[in-house]
VEXTORMI-883219 format. One record per residue: x, y, z of N, C-alpha, C in turn; residue number from 1. Coordinates in steps of 0.02 Angstrom, whole numbers, plus 50000, padded with zeros to 5 digits. Each point is the difference from the previous one (the first is absolute). Layout:
% residues N
+-------+-------+-------+-------+-------+-------+-------+-------+-------+-----+
:   n.u :   n.v :   n.w :  ca.u :  ca.v :  ca.w :   c.u :   c.v :   c.w :   n :
+-------+-------+-------+-------+-------+-------+-------+-------+-------+-----+
:     X :     Y :     Z :     X :     Y :     Z :     X :     Y :     Z : NUM :
...
+-------+-------+-------+-------+-------+-------+-------+-------+-------+-----+
END
This chain:
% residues 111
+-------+-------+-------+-------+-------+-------+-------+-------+-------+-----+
:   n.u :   n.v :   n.w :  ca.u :  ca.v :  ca.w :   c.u :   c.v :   c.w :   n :
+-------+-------+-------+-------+-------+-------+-------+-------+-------+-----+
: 48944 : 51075 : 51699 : 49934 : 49985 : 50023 : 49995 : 50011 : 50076 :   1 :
: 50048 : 49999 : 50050 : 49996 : 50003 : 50054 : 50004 : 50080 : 50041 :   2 :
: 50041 : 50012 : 49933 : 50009 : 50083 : 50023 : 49921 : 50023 : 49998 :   3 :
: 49968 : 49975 : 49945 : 49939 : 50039 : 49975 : 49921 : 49979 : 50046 :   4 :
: 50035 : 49923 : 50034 : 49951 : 49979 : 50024 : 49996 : 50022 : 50102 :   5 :
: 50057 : 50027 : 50026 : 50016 : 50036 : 50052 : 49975 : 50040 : 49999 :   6 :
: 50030 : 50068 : 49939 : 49968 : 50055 : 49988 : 49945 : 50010 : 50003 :   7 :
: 49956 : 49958 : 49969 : 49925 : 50015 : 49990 : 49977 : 49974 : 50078 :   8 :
: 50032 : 49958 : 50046 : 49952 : 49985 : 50025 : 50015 : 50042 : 50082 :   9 :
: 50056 : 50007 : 49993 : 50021 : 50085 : 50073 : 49952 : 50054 : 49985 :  10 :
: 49974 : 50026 : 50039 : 49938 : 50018 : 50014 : 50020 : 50073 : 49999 :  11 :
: 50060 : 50014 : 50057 : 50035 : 50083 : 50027 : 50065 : 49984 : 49963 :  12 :
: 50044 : 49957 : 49995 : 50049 : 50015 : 49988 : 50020 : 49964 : 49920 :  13 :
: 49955 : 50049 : 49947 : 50011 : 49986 : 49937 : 50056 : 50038 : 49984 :  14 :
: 50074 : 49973 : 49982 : 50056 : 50016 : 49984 : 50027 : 50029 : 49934 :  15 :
: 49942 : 49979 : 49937 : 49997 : 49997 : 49933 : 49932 : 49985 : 49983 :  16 :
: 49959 : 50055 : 50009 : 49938 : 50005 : 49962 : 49971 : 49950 : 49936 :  17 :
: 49982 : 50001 : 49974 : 49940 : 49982 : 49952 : 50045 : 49991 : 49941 :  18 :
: 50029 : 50038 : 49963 : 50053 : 49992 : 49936 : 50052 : 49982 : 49993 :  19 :
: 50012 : 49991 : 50078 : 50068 : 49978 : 50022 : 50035 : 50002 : 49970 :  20 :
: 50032 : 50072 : 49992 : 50056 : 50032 : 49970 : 50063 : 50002 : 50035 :  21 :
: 49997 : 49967 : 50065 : 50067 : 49967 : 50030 : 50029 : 49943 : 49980 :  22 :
: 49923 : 49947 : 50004 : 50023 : 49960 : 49959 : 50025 : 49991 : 49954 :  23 :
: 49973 : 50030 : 49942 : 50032 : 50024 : 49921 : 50065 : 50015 : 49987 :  24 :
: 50020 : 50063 : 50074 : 50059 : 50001 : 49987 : 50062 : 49963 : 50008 :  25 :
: 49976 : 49942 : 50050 : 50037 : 49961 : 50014 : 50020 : 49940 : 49928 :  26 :
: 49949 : 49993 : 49977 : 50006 : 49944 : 49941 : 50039 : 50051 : 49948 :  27 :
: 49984 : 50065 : 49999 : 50043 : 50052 : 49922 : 50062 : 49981 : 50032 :  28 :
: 50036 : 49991 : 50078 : 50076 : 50014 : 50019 : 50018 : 49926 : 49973 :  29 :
: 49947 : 49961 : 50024 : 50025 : 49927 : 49984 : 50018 : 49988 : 49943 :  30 :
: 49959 : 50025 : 49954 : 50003 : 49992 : 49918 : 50067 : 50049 : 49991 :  31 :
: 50001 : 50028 : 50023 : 50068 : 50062 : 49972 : 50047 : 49957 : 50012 :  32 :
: 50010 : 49965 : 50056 : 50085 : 50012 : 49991 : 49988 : 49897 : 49980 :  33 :
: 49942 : 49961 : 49984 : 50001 : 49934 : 49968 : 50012 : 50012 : 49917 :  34 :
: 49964 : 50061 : 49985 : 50006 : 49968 : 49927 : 50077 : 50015 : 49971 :  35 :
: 50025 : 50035 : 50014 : 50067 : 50000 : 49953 : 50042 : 49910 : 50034 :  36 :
: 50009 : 49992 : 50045 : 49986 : 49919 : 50035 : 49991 : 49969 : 49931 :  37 :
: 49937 : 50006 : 50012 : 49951 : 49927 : 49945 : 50049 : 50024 : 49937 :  38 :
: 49997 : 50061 : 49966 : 50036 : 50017 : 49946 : 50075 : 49987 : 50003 :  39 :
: 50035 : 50007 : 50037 : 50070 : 49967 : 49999 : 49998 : 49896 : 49969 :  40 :
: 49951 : 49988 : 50041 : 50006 : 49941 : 50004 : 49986 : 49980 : 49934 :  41 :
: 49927 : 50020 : 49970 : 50001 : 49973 : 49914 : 50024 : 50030 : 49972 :  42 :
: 50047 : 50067 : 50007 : 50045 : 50004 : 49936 : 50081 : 49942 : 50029 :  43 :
: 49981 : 49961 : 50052 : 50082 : 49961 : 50019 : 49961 : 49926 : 49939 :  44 :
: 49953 : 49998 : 50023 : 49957 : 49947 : 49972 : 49999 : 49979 : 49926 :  45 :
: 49979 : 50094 : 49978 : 50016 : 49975 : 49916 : 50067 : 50005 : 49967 :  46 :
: 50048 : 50004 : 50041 : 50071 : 50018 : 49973 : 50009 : 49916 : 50005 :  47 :
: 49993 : 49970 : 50064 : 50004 : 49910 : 49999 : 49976 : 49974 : 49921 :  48 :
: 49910 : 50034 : 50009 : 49969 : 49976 : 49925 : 50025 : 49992 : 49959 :  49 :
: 50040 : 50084 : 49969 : 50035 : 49992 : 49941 : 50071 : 49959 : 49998 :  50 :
: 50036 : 49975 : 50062 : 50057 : 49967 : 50001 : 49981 : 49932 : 49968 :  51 :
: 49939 : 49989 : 50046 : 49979 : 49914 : 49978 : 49974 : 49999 : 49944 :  52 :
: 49961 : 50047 : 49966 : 49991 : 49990 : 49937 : 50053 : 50007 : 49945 :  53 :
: 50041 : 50039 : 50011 : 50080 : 49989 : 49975 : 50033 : 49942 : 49984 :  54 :
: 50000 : 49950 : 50078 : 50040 : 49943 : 49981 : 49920 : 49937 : 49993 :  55 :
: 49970 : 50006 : 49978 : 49942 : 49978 : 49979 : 50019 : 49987 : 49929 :  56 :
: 49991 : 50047 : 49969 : 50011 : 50034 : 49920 : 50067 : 49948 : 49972 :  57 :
: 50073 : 50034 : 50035 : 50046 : 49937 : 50011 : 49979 : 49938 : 49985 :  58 :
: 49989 : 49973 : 50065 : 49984 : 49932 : 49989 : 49969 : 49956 : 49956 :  59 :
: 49949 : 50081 : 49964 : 49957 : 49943 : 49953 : 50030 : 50017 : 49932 :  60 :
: 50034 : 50049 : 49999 : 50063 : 50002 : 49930 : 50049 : 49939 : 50018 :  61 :
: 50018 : 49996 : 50043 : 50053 : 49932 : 50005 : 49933 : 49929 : 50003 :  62 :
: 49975 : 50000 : 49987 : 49940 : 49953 : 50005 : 49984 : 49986 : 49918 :  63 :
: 49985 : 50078 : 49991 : 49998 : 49976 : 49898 : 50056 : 49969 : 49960 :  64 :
: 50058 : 50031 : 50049 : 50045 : 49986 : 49945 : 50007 : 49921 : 50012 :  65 :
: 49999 : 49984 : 50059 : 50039 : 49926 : 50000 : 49922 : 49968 : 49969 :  66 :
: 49944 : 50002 : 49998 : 49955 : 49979 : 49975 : 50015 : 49990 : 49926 :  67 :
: 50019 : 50053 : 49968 : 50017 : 50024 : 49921 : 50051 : 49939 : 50007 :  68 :
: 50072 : 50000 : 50026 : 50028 : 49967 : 49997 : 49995 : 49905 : 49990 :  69 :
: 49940 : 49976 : 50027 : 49982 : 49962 : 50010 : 49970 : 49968 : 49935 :  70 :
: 49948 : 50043 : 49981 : 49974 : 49994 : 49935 : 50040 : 50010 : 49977 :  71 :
: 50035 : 50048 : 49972 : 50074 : 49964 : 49951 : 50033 : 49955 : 50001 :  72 :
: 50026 : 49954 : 50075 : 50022 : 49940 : 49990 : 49953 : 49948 : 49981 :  73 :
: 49921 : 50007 : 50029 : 49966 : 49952 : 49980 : 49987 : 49989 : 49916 :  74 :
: 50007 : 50058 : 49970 : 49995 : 49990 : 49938 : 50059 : 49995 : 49941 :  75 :
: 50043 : 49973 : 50041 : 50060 : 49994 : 49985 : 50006 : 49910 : 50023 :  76 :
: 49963 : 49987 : 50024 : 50009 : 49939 : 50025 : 49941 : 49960 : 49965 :  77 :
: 49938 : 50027 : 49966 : 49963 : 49981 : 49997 : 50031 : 49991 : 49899 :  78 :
: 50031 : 50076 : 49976 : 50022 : 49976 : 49938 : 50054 : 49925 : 50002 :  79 :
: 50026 : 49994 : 50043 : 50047 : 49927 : 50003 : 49977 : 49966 : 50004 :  80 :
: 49955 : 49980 : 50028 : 49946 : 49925 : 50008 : 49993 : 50017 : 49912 :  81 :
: 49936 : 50065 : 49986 : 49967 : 49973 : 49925 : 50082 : 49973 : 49969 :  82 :
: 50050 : 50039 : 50011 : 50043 : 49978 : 49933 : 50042 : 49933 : 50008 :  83 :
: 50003 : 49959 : 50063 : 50004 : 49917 : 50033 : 49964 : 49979 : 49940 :  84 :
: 49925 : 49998 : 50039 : 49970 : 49975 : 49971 : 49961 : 49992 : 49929 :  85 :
: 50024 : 50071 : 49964 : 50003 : 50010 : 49930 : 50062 : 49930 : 49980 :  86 :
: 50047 : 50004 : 50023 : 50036 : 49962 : 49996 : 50009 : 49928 : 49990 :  87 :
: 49969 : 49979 : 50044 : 49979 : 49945 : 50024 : 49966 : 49959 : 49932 :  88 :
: 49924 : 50061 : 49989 : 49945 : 49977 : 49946 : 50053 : 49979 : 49943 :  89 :
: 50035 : 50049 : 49991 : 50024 : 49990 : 49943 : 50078 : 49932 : 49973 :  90 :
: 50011 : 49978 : 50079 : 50042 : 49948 : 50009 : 49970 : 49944 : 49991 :  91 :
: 49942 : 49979 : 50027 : 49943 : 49953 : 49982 : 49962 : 49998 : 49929 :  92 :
: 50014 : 50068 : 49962 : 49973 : 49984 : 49955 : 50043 : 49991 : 49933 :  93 :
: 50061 : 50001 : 50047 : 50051 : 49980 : 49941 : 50021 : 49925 : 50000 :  94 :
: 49989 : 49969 : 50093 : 50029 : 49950 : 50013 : 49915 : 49954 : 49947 :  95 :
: 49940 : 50021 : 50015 : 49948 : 49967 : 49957 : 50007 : 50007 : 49932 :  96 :
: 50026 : 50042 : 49967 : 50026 : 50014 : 49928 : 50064 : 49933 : 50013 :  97 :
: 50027 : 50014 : 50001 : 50065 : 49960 : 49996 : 49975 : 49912 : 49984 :  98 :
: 49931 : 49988 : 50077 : 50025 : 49923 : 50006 : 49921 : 49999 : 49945 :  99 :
: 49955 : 50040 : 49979 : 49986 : 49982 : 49938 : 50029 : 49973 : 49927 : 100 :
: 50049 : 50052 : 49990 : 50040 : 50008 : 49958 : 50038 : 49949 : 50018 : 101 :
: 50018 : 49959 : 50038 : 50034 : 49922 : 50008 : 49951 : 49941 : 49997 : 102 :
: 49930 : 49999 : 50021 : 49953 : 49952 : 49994 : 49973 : 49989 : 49931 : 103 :
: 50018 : 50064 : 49972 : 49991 : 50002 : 49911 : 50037 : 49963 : 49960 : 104 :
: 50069 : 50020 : 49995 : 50041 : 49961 : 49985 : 50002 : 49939 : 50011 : 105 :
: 49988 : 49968 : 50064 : 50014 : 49930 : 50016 : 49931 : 49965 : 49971 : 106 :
: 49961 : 50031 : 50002 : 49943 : 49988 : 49953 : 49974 : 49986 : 49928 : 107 :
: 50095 : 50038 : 49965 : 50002 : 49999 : 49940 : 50036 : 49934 : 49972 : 108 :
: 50034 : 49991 : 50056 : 50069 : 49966 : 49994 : 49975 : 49928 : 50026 : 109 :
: 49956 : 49996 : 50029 : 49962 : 49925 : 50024 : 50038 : 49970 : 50061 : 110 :
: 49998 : 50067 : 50025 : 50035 : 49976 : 50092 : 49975 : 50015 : 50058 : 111 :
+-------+-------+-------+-------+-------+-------+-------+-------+-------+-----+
END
């Protein structure tokens, strides 16, 4: 803006006319030797990308598995409780069988 706003306003000593094709050329040199620059840099960029998405991937395979793992012990832990306490029902309902089966008798027997 300053180049353009000088230019226009020097009266005799316009350096770069109207299309300012000095100018221009100055931004094509700039751009020439920036963009392979900028281009080095995002191809350094997506080589990082694909590293981190690499051990990303990793992590969340070691993430399923111990997850998987988990749910297998939980349901491994959860069949032991039902089969306790399958247990259990069926200890109580032998120990209630039983002291029936004795309140009967003594019932029979007049004791």
């Amino acid at each position: 803006m300053v180049w353009v706003g000088i230019n226009m306003i020097a009266y005799f000593l316009r350096w770069d006319p109207f299309p300012f094709i000095l100018l221009n050329l100055l931004f094509s040199i700039q751009s020439a030797y920036a963009a392979p620059i900028i281009m080095m840099a995002h191809n350094r960029q997506s080589a990082r990308d694909r590293v981190q998405a690499h051990e990303d991937y990793k992590t969340n395979l070691d993430a399923k598995k111990e997850i998987e793992e988990i749910q297998t012990e939980l349901s491994r832990v959860e069949t032991d409780k039902i089969d306790k306490i399958l247990a259990l029902l069926e200890e109580t309902r032998s120990n209630k069988d039983h002291s029936k089966n004795n309140n009967e008798t003594r019932h029979k027997f007049g004791m």
